[in-house]
PyMOL CGO cylinders between C-alpha atoms (Angstrom):
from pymol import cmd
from pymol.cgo import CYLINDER

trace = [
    CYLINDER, -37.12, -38.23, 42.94, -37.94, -34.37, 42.35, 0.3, 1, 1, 1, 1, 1, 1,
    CYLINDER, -37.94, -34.37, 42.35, -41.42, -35.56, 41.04, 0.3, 1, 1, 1, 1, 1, 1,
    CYLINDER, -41.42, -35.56, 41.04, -42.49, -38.01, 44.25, 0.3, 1, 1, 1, 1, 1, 1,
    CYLINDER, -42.49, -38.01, 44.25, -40.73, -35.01, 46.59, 0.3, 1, 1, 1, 1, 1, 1,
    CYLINDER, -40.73, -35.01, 46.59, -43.30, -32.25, 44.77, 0.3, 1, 1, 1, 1, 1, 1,
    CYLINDER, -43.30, -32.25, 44.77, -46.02, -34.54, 44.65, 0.3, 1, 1, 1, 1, 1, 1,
    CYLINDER, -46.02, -34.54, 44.65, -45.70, -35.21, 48.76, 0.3, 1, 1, 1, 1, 1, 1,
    CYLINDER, -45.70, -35.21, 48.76, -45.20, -31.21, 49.37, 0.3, 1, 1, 1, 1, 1, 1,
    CYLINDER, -45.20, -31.21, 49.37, -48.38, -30.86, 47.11, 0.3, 1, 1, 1, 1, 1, 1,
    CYLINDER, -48.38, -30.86, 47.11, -50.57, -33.48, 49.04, 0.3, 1, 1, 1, 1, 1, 1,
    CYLINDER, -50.57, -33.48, 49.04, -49.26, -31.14, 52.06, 0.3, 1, 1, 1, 1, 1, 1,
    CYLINDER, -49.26, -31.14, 52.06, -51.07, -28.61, 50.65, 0.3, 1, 1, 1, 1, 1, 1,
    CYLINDER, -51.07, -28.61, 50.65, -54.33, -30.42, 49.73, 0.3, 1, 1, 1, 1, 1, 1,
    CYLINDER, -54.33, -30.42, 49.73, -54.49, -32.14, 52.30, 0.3, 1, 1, 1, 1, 1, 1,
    CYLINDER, -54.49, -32.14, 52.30, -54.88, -28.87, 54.49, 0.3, 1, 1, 1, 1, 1, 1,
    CYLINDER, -54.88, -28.87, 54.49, -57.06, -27.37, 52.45, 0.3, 1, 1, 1, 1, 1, 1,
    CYLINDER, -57.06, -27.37, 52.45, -59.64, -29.79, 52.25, 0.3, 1, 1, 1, 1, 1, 1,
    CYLINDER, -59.64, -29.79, 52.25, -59.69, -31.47, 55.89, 0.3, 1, 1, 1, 1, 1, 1,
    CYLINDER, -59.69, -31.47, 55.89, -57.89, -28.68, 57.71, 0.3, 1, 1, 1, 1, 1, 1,
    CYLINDER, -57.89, -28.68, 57.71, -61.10, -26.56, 58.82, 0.3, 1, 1, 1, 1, 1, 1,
    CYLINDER, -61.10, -26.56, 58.82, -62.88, -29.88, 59.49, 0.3, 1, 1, 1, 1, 1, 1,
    CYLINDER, -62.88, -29.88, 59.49, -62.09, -28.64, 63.79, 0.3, 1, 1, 1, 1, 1, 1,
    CYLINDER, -62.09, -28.64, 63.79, -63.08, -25.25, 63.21, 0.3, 1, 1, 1, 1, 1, 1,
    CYLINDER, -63.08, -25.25, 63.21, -66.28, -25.27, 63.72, 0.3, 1, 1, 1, 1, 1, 1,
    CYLINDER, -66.28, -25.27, 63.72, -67.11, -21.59, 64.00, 0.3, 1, 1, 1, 1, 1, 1,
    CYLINDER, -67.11, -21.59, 64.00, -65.53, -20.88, 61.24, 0.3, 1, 1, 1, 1, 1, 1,
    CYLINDER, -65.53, -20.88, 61.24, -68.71, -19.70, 58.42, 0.3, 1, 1, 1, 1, 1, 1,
    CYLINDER, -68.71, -19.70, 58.42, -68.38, -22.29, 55.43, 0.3, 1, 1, 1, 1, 1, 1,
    CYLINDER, -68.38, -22.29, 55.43, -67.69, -19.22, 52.95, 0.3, 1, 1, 1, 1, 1, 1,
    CYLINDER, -67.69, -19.22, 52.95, -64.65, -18.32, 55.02, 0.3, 1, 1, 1, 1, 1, 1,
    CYLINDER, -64.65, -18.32, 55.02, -63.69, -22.10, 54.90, 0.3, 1, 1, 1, 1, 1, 1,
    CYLINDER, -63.69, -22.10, 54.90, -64.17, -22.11, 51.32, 0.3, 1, 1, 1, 1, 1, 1,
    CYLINDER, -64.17, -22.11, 51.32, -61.71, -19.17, 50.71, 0.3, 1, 1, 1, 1, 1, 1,
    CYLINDER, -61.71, -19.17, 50.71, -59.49, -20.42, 52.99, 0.3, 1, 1, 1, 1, 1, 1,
    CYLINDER, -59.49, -20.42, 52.99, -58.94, -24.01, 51.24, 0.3, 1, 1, 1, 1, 1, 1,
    CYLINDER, -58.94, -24.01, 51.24, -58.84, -22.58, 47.68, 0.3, 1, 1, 1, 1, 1, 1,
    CYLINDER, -58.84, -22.58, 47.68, -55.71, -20.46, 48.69, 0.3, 1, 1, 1, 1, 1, 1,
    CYLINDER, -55.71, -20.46, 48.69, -53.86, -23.07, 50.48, 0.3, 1, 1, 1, 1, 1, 1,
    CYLINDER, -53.86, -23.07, 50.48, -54.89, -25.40, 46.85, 0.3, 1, 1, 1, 1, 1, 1,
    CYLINDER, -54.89, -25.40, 46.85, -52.95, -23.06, 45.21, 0.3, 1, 1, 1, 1, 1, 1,
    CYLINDER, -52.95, -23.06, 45.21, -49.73, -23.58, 46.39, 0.3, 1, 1, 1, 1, 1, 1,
    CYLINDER, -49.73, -23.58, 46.39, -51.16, -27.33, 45.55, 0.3, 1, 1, 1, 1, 1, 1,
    CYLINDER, -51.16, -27.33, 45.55, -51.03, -26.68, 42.16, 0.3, 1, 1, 1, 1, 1, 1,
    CYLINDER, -51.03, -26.68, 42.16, -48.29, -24.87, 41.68, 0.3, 1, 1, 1, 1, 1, 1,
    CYLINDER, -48.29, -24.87, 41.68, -46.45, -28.21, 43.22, 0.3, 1, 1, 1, 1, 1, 1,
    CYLINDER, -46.45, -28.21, 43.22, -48.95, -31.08, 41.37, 0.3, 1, 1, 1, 1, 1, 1,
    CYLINDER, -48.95, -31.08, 41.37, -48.35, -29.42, 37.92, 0.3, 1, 1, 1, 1, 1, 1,
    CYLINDER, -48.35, -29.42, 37.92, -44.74, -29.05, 37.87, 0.3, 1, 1, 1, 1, 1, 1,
    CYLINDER, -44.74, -29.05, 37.87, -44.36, -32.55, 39.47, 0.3, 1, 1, 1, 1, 1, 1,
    CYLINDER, -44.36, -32.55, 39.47, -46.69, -33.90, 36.70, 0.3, 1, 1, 1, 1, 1, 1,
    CYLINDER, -46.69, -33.90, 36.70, -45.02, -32.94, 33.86, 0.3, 1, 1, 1, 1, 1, 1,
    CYLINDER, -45.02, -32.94, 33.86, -41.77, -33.03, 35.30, 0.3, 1, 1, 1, 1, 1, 1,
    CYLINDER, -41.77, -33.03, 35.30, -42.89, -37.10, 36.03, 0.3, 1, 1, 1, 1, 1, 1,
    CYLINDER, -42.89, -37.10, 36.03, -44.70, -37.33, 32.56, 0.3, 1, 1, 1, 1, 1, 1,
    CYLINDER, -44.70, -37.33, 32.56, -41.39, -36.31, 30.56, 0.3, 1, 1, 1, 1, 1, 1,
    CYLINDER, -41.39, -36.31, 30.56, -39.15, -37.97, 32.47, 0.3, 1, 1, 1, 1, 1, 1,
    CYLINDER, -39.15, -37.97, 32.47, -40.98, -41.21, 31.69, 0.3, 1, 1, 1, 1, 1, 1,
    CYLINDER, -40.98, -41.21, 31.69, -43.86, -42.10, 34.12, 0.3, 1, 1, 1, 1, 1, 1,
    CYLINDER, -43.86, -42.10, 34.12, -47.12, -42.76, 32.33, 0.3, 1, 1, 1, 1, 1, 1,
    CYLINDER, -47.12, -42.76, 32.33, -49.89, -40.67, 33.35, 0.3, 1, 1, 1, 1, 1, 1,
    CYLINDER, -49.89, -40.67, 33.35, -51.83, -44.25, 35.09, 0.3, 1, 1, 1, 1, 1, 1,
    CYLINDER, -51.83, -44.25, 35.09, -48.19, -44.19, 37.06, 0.3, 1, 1, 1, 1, 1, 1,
    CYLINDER, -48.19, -44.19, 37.06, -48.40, -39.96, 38.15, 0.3, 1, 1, 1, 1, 1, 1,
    CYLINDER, -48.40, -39.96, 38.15, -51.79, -40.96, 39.56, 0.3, 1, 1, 1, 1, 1, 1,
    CYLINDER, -51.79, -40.96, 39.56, -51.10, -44.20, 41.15, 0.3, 1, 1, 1, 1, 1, 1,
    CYLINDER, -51.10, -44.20, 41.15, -48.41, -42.93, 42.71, 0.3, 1, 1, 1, 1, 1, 1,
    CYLINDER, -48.41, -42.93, 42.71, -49.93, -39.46, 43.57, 0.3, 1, 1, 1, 1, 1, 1,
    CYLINDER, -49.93, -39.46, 43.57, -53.09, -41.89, 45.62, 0.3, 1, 1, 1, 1, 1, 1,
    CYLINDER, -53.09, -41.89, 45.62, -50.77, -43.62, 47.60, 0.3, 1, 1, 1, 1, 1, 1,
    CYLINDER, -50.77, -43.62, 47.60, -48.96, -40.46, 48.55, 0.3, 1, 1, 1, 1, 1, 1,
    CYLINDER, -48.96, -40.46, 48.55, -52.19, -39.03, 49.49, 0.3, 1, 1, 1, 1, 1, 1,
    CYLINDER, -52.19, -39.03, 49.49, -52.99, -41.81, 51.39, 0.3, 1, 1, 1, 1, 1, 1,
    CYLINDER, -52.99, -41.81, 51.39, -49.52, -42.04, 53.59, 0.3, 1, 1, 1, 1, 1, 1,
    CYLINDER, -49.52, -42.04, 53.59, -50.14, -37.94, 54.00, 0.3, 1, 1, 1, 1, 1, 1,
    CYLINDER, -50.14, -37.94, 54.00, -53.99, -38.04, 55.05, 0.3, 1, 1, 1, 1, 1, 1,
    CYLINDER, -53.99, -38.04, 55.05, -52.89, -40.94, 57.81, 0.3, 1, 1, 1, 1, 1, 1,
    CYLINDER, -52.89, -40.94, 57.81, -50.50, -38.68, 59.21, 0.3, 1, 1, 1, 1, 1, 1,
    CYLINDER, -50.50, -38.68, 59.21, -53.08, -35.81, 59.24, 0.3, 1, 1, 1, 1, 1, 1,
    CYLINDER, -53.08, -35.81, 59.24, -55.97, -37.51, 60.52, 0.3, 1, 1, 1, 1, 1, 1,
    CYLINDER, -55.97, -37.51, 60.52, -53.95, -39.01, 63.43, 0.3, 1, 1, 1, 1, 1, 1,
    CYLINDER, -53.95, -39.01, 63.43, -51.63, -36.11, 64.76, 0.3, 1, 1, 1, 1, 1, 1,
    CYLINDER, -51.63, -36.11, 64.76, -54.31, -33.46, 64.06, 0.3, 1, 1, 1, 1, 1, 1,
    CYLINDER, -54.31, -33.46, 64.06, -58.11, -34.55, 63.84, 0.3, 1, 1, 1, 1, 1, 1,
    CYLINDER, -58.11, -34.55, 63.84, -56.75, -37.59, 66.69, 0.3, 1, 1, 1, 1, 1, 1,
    CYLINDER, -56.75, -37.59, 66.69, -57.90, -40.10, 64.96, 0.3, 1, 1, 1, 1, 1, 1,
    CYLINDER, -57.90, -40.10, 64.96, -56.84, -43.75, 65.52, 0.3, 1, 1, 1, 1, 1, 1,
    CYLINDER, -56.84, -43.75, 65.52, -55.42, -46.13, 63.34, 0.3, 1, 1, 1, 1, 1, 1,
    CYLINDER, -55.42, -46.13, 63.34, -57.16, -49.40, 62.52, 0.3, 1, 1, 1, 1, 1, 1,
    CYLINDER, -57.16, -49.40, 62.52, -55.25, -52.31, 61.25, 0.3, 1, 1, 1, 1, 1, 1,
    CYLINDER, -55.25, -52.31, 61.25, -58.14, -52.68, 58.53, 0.3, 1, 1, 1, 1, 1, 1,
    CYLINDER, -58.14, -52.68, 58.53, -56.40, -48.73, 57.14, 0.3, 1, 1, 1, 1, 1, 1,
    CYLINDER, -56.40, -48.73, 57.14, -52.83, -51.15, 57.20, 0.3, 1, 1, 1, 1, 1, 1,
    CYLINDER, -52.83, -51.15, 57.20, -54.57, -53.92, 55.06, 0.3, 1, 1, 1, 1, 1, 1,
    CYLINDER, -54.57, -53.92, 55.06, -56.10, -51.57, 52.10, 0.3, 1, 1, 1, 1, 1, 1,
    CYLINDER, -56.10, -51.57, 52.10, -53.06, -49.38, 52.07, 0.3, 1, 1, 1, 1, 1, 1,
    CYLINDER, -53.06, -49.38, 52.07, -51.28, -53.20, 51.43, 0.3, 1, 1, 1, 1, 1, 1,
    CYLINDER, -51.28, -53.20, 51.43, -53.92, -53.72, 48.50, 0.3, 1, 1, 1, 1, 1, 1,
    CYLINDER, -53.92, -53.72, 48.50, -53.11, -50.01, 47.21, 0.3, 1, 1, 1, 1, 1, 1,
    CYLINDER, -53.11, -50.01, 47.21, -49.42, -50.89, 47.50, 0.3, 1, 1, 1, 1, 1, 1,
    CYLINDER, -49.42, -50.89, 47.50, -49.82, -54.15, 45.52, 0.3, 1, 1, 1, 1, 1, 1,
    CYLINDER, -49.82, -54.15, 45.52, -51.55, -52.03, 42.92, 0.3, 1, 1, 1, 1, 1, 1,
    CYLINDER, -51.55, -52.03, 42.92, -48.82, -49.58, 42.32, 0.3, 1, 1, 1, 1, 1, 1,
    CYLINDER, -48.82, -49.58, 42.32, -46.52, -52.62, 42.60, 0.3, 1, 1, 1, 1, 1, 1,
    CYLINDER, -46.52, -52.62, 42.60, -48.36, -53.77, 39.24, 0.3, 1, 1, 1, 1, 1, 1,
    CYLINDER, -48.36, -53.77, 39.24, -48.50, -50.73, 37.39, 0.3, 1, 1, 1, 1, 1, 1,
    CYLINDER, -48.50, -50.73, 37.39, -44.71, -49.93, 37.42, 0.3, 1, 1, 1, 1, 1, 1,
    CYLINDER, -44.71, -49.93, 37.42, -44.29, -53.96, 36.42, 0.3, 1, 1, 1, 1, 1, 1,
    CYLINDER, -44.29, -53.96, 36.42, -42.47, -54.44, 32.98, 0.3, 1, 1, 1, 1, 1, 1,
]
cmd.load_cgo(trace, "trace")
């Protein structure tokens, strides 16, 4: 549980720092730039931890990133509708199925 709980505060983090200036228009790219590598940080000091943490406590590495897509998926949704107002089609609801069936396969025994 502590690895899916850091890997959802991480794609927080990412998630910010690579769509977050997306509205700010007048904001000079270099700024932007700066901007998203020190939010990505605080990514990284959550992904790595939550990696290995995962990785010794017996998910395979195909299962960390699996997992860590669908995560970024469910966070980016959230993102894209409460901040950039974006709506939600019900062709997002059928992939995110097919991504779901995917992990669903690569946790399978």
């Amino acid at each position: 549980m502590r690895t899916i709980l850091l890997l959802i505060c991480s794609n927080v983090f990412m998630t910010i720092a690579w769509y977050g200036h997306l509205k700010q228009h007048q904001l000079p790219i270099w700024k932007a730039i700066l901007i998203s590598w020190g939010i990505a940080f605080f990514e990284y000091c959550l992904m790595v931890p939550a990696n290995r943490w995962g990785f010794s406590n017996g998910f395979t590495g195909f299962q960390l990133k699996m997992t860590q897509e669908v995560i970024t998926l469910v966070v980016f949704t959230v993102f894209a509708m409460v901040y950039l107002h974006e709506p939600f089609h019900w062709k997002y609801l059928v992939s995110f199925a097919l991504l779901l069936g995917a992990v669903y396969f690569m946790f399978k025994k």
